[in-house]
C-alpha positions in Angstrom: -6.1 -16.1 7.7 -3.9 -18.1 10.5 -2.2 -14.4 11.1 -5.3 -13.7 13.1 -5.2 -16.6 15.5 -0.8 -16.4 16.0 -1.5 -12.6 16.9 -5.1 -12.7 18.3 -3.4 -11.3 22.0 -2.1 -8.1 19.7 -4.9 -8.1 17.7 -6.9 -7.7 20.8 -4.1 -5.0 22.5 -4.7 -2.9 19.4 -8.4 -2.9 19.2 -8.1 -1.5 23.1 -5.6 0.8 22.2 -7.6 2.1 18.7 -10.6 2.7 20.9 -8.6 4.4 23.6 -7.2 6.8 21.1 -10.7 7.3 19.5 -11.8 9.5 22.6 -8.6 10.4 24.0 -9.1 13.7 25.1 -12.4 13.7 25.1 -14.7 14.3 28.3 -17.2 11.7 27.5 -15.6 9.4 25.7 -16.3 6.3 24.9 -20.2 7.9 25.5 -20.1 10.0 21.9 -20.5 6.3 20.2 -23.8 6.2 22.0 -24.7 10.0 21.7 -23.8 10.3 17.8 -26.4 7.9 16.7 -28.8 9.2 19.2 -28.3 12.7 17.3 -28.5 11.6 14.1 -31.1 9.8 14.9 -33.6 12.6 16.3 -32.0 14.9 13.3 -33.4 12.5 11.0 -36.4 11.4 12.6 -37.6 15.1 12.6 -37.0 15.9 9.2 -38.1 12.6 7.5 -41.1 11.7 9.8 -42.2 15.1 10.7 -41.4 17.5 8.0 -41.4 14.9 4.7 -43.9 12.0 6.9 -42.4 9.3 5.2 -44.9 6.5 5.6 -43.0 2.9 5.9 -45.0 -0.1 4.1 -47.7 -2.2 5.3 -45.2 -4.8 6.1 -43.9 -2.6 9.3 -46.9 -1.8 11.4 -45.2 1.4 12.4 -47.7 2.5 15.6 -45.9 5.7 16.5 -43.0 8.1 15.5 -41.1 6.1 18.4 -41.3 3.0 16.0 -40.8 4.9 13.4 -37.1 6.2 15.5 -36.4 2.6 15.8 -36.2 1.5 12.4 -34.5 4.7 11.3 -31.8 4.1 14.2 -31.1 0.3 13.3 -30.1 1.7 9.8 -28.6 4.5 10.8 -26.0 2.5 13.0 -25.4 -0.4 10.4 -24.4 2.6 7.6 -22.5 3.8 10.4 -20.1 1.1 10.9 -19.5 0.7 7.3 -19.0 4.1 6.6 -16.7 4.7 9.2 -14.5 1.7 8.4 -14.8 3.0 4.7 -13.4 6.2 5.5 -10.3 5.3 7.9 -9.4 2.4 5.5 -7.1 5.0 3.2 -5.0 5.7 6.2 -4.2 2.1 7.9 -1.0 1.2 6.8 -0.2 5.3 6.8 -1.0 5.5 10.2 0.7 2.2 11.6 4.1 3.6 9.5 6.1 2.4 12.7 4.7 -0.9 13.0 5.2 -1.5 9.0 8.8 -0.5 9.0 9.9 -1.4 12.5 8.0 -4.6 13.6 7.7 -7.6 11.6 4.1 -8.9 11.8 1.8 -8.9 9.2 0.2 -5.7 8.0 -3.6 -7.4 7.4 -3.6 -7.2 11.2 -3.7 -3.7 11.1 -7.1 -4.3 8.7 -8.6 -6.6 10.7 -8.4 -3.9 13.8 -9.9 -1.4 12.2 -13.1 -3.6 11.4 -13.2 -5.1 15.0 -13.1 -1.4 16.6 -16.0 -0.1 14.7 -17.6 -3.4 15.5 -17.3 -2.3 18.9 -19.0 0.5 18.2 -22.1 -1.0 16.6 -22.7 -3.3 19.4 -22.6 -0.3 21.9 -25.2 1.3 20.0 -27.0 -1.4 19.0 -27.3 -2.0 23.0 -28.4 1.3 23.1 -31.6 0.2 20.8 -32.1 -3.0 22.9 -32.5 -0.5 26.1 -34.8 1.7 23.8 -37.0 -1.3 23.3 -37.1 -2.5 26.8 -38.0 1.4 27.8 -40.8 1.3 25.4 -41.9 -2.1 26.2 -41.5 -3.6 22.9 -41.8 -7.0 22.6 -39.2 -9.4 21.7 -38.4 -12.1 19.3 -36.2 -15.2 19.4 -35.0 -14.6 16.3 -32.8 -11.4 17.0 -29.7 -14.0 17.9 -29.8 -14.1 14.3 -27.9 -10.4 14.5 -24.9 -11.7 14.6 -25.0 -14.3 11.3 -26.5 -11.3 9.6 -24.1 -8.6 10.1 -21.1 -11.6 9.3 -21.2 -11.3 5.5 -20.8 -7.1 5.8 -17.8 -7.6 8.3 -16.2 -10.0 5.8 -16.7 -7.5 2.9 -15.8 -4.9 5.1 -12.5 -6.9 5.8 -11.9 -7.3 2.3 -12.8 -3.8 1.8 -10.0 -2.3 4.0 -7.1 -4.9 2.5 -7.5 -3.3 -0.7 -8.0 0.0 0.2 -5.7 0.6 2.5 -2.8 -1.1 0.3 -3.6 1.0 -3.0 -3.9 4.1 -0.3 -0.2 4.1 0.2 0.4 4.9 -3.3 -2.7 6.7 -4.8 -3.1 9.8 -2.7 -6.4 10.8 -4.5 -8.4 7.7 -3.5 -9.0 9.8 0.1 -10.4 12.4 -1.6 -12.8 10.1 -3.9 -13.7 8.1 -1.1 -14.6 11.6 0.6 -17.4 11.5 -2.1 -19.4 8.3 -1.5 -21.0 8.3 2.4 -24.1 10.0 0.9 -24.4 7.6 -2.2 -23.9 4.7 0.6 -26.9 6.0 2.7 -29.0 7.7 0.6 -28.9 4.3 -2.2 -30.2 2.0 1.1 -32.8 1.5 2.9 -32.9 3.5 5.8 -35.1 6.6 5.5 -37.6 4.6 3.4 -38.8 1.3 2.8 -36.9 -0.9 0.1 -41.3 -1.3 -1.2 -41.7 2.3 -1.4 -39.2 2.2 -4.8 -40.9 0.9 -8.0 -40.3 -2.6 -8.3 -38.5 -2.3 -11.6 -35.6 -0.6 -9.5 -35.5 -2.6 -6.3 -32.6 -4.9 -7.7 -30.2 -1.4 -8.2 -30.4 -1.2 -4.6 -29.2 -4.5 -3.5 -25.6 -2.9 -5.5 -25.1 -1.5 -2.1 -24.4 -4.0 0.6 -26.0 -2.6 3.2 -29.6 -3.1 1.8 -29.7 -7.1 2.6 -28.3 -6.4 5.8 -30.8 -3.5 6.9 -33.7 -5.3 5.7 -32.7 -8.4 7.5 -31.8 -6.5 10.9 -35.5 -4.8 10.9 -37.2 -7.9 10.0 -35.5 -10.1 12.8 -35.9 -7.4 15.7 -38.9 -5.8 14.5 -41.3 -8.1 12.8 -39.5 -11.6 14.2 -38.9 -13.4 10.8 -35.9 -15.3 10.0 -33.2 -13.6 7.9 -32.9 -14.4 4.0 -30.3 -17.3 4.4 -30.1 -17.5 0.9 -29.2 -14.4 -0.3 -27.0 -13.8 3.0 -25.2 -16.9 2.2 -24.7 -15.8 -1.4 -23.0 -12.0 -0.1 -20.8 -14.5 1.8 -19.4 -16.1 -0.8 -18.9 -12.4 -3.0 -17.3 -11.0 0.4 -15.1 -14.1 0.6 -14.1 -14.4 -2.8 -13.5 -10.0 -2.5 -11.2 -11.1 0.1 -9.3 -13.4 -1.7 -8.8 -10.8 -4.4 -8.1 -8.2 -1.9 -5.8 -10.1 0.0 -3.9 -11.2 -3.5 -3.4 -7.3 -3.9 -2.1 -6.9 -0.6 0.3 -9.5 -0.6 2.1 -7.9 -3.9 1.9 -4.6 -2.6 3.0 -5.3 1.4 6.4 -5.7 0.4 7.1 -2.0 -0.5 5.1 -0.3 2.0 8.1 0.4 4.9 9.9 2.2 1.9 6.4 4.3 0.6 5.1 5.1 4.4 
C-alpha cells in the first residue's frame, strides 16, 4: 500500500483529471452528480411511496413522504457509488493502456482513482441531503461524523473489488457483459426501497450477502435516528474487505506483468 503515499501528488492529478473527463462536454457538469440522484430519487419516491406506499418500520418514524425521500436518497446514493465503481472497474487498466505500457508506475494506482472519483461523487450528493435536511429543518445528531468510519469498510472492498476486476478484465472480455447483469440484483437485494424488518426474519441474513445492507442501515440510523453504527459487524466487513484485498492484490501482482503486451 506504500504506492499510494510515493504517488499520492498523481494520485490526486488523476482523480482531477477523471472527474474533468466525467463531464467534459457537458453543459452542467459537475451538476448531473447532484441532479442524477435528485431524479432517481423523485422517480422512486413516486412509484414506491405513492403508487406501491411502501410503509418503513416502526423503527423510522417516517412523518411525511419528504422523510420518506430522505431515506430512499441516502440509499440510493450509497448503491450509487458502488455501482458505478463496479461497472467502470472492467475497463481500468484498458483505458489507462498508455500509462501501463509507457510509464512505469504501478497500475493499483489506476484502481485506487477510480474509487476516490466516485467517492467524490458521493460526498457531493450526500451534501446535497445535508442541505435537504437543513431546508426541511431536520434536526441533527452528533453521531453523523460517524459517516465516514462507516462508508470505510465498503471503500476498502470497493478497492479490492476493482484490483481484481480490472486485472482479470484485460483477458476475459465477457466479464463486462456479466457484470452488465448485476446493478439490479445489487439494489434490489438491499435495503433501500424497503426496510431490512419488512423481510421475514428467517431471510434477513441473505441480505447482509450484499455489502451495501450494513452500510445503508448504518447510514440511516446515524443521520436519521442518531444511534451509533454497529461497530462490531463494521469492524468484521473490515477485516473481509481487507483480507479481499490481499487476495485481490495477490492476483494483480501475477497478472500486472503482462498487461502492456494484452492492452
Amino acid at each position: 500500500m506504500k504506492y499510494i503515499f510515493i504517488n499520492k501528488k498523481l494520485i490526486f492529478s488523476l482523480v482531477k483529471k477523471e472527474f474533468i473527463i466525467k463531464y467534459l462536454g457537458s453543459r452542467l457538469g459537475f451538476l448531473w452528480s447532484i441532479l442524477n440522484p435528485i431524479f432517481l430519487l423523485v422517480f422512486y419516491t413516486f412509484v414506491f411511496a405513492y403508487i406501491f406506499q411502501i410503509k418503513w418500520s416502526s423503527a423510522y418514524i417516517i412523518e411525511s413522504k419528504t422523510h420518506f425521500a430522505m431515506m430512499l436518497y441516502i440509499g440510493l446514493i450509497t448503491f450509487n457509488f458502488f455501482n458505478e465503481i463496479l461497472l467502470k472497474s472492467p475497463n481500468i487498466i484498458i483505458s489507462n493502456a498508455n500509462y501501463v505500457k509507457k510509464i512505469k508506475i504501478p497500475s493499483e494506482i489506476f484502481c485506487i482513482v477510480a474509487c476516490l472519483s466516485s467517492l467524490i461523487s458521493f460526498f457531493i450528493s450526500f451534501a446535497v441531503l445535508l442541505l435537504f435536511l437543513l431546508v426541511f429543518q431536520y434536526n441533527f445528531h452528533y453521531e453523523i461524523i460517524y459517516v465516514i468510519i462507516i462508508l470505510i469498510p465498503l471503500f476498502l472492498f470497493c478497492y479490492g473489488l476493482t484490483l481484481l476486476v480490472s486485472s482479470l478484465s484485460v483477458f476475459l472480455k465477457d466479464i463486462q457483459h456479466f457484470l452488465n447483469f448485476t446493478p439490479p440484483l445489487f439494489l434490489f437485494s438491499a435495503p433501500i426501497f424497503y426496510s431490512i424488518d419488512s423481510v421475514p426474519s428467517k431471510y434477513q441474513f441473505l441480505l447482509y450477502f450484499n455489502p451495501l445492507t450494513l452500510v445503508i442501515n448504518d447510514l440511516r440510523d446515524v443521520i436519521f435516528l442518531g444511534n451509533a453504527p454497529n461497530f462490531f459487524y463494521l469492524s468484521i466487513f473490515t477485516s473481509i474487505s481487507i483480507i479481499f484485498i490481499y487476495g485481490s492484490h495477490i492476483i494483480f501482482s501475477k497478472l500486472q506483468r503482462f498487461f502492456p503486451d494484452v492492452v
